[in-house]
N, C-alpha and C positions, 0 to 999 in steps of 0.2 A: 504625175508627181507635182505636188504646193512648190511653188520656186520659190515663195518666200514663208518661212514660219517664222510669225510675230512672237507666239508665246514661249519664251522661255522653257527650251528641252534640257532636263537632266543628262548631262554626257561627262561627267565625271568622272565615271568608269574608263574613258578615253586614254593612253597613253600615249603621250605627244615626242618626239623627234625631230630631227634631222636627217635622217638617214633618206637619200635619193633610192629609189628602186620602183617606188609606187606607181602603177601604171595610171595615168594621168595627173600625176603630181610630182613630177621631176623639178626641181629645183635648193632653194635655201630655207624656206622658210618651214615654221614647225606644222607636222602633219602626221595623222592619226588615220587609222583604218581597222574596221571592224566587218566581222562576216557574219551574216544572218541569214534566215530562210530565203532571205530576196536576193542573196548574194554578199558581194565584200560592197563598202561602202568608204570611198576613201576621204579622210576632213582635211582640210586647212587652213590655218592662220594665218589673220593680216601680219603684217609687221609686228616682232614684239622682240621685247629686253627685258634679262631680270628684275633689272631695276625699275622699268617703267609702265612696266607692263605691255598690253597689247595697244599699238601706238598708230599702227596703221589701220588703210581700208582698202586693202586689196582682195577684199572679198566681195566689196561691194563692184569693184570694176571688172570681176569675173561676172557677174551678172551682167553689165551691162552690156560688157563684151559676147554675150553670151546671147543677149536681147538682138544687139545689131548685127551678128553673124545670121540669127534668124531672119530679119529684115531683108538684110543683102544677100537671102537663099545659099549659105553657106554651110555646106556639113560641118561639124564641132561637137564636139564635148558639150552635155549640157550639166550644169551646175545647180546647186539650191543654195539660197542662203538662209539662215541658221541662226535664232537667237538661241544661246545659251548657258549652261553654266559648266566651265569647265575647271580641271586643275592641273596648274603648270606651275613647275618646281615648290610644288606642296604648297601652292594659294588658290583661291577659291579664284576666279574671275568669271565675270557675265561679261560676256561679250557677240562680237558676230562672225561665223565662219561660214564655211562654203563647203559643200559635199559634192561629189561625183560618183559615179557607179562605173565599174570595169566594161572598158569600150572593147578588149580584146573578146573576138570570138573564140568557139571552144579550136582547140587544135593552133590557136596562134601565138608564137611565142616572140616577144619584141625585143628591139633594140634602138638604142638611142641612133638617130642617124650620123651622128657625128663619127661613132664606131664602123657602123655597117660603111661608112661611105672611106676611112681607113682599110678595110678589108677588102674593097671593091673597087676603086676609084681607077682611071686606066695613068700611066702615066703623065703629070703635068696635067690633068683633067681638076676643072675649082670644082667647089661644091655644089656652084650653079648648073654647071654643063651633065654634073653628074647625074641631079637630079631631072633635068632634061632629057639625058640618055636614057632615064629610068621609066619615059611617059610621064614626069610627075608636074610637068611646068605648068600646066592649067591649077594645081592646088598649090605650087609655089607662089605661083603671079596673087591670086588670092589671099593668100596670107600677107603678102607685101603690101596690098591695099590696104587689110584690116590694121596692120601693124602701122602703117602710116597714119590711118584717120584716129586710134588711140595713142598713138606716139608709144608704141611698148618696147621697152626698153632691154626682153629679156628674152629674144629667141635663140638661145642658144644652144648646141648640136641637140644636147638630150632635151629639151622641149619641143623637138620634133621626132617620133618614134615611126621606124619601120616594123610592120607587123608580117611576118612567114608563117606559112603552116606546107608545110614540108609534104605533108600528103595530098593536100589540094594542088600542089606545086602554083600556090596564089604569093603575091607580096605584095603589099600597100603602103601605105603611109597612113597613121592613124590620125583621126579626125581633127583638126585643129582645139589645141587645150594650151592652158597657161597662158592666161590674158593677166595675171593680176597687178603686175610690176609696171602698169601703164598709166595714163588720164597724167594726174598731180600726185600721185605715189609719192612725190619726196618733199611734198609740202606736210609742212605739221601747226599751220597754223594758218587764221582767216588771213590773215596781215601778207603771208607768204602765197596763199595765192591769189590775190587780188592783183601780187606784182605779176606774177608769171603770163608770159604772153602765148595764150594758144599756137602761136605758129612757131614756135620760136624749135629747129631742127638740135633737139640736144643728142648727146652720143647716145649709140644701140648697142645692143647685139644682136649681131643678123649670121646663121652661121652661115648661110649662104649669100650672102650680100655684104654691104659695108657698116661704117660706122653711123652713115646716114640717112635716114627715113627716107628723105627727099631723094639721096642718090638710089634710094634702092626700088623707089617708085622709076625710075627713068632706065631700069633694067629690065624693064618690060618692053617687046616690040612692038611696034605701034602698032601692028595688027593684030597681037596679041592680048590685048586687053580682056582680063576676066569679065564674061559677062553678069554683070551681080542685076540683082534687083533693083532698084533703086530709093536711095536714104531720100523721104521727102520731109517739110519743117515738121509736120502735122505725128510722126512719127517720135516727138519728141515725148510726149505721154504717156507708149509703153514702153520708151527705152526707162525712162524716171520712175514707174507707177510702183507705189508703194515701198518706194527705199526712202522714206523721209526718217520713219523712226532710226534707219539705221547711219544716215548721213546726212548733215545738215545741208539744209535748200539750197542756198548758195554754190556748194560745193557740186552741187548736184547740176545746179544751172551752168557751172561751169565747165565740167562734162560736155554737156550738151551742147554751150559753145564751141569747144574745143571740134571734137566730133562733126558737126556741120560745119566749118567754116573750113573744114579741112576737107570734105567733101566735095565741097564747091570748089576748092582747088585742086583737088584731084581730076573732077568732072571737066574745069580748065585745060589741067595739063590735057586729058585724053584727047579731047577734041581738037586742041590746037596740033598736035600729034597726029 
């Protein structure tokens, strides 16, 4: 699959929502899904308002998130981004969005974990211990890295989905998805993120953890450290390559600041630990 198509796709035909259920697209923002000989294909949009249109670029940091899950040898959802022309509330717009394809295997039917873990949980048992009890800590501990080194803002129960298939008598956790509400998502302007200071620990949601990135890196055991591959400078070319049309340099460089310099403090804490 192209992870990036530059030329403008007619997707007009798209019907766009809100409505949560989509299997890898749980969340607020508007998303569109369609089935073809290759399967369902599910879209989503950056940030957007009646009034202003499509305002964000959280389509562009599903990629990236998507680049450096690759890197750091990390199963995930993989995404494509999407130039095209779509229509939302009866106006035409060009803009960029993000596709994924259906991660459930045949026979598997999901749920948000925030529910299964309501359904399951043993008395006085967090969401941490439960997933622990579950075998799942090694794909926990790893998500706590990635959510740290993009500072993502939005892992909340149903962006983390349990997959059963009731005849294999199998249950998983599905792949790591919904990276887009991370980087500088809440900047809307050069001026605004020029202030913003890559380190700077703003509020999450973690449903398994806290309010804090930083504290939710130091909920890992010290011998437990995911072992990931390792983010080198030189890596900084395919996490970037070819999202220029879709996001100014700057923006882009900043990213990449962000991302490595949080690495490096990551890589800190481990060892000092």
């Amino acid at each position: 699959m192209e992870q990036i198509i530059h030329i403008p796709q007619d997707l007009t035909h798209l019907s766009w929502s809100k409505i949560r259920g989509s299997s890898g697209t749980a969340g607020s923002f508007l998303k569109a899904q369609e089935t073809t000989l290759e399967g369902k294909t599910y879209y989503k949009l950056s940030d957007y308002d009646s009034f202003h249109g499509v305002t964000g670029h959280e389509s562009v940091n599903e990629i990236i998130a998507d680049r450096l899950l690759t890197i750091l040898d990390i199963p995930h959802l993989s995404y494509q981004l999407i130039h095209a022309d779509i229509i939302v509330d009866e106006k035409p717009i060009r803009t960029w969005l993000c596709a994924s394809r259906n991660f459930r295997q045949r026979g598997e039917k999901k749920d948000a974990l925030d529910n299964f873990y309501d359904s399951h949980k043993l008395s006085g048992e967090s969401p941490l211990e439960f997933c622990v009890r579950y075998g799942w800590s090694e794909y926990i501990y790893q998500m706590l890295v990635v959510d740290f080194l993009i500072l993502n803002r939005d892992r909340h129960g149903a962006n983390m989905e349990v997959l059963a298939n009731r005849y294999r008598k199998t249950i998983r956790l599905a792949p790591l998805f919904d990276h887009g509400v991370s980087l500088f998502c809440r900047c809307r302007s050069i001026e605004e993120l020029e202030k913003e200071d890559v380190m700077a620990d703003k509020p999450v949601q973690c449903f398994v953890g806290s309010r804090s990135a930083w504290d939710n890196l130091r909920l890992i055991p010290h011998d437990q450290f995911p072992r990931l591959s390792p983010l080198k400078e030189n890596d900084r070319a395919y996490l970037l390559a070819g999202l220029d049309d879709a996001l100014d340099r700057r923006w882009l460089d900043r990213c990449w600041e962000m991302i490595w310099r949080r690495w490096q403090a990551y890589e800190n804490l481990r060892y000092q630990r």
